[in-house]
N, C-alpha and C positions, 0 to 999 in steps of 0.2 A: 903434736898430731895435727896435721892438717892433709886439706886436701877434698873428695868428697864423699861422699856417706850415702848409698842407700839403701833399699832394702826391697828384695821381691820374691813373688811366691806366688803360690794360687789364690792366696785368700784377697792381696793386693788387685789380682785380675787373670785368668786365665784363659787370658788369649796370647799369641805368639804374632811379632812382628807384621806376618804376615795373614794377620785375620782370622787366622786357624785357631777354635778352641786347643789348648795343650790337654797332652794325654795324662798329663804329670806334672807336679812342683820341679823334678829335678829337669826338663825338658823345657821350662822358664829360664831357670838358672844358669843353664848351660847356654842359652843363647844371651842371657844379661852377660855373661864372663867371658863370651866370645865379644861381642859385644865390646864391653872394659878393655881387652886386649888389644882392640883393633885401633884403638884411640891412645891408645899406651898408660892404660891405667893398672896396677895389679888391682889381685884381689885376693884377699885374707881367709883361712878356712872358721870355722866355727870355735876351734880349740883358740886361736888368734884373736879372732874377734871377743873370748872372753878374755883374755888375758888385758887386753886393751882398755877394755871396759872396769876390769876389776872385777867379772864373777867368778866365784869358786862352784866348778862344774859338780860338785859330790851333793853341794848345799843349794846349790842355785839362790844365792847370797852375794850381795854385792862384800868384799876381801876388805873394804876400806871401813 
C-alpha cells in the first residue's frame, strides 16, 4: 500500500476552497475527489477503505 492518505469532513474544517462555508460533509468531499482526480489520484469508497485497514463493518473491529 502506498501512495497518500487523507482524510476530510466538516469536523476537519467546513469551509470550501473557495472561502465558502459548506452546506454539507458530502459537498467537502466531493470537491476533495474532484480535486484527487484532477491530479490523477483515485479514491476508495468507505467499504474499501475498511477492507484496507482490516475493519469488519458488523463489529467495527479491527479483522486482525
Amino acid at each position: 500500500m502506498g501512495g497518500c492518505l487523507a482524510r476530510f469532513g466538516y469536523k476537519d474544517g467546513p469551509f470550501l476552497s473557495t472561502g465558502e462555508h459548506a452546506s454539507s460533509n458530502a459537498e467537502i468531499i466531493e470537491e476533495m475527489v474532484d480535486a484527487a482526480h484532477q491530479i490523477g489520484r483515485g479514491v476508495v469508497d468507505s467499504q474499501r477503505t475498511r477492507e484496507i485497514i482490516g475493519i469488519d463493518r458488523k463489529n467495527n473491529v479491527s479483522s486482525e
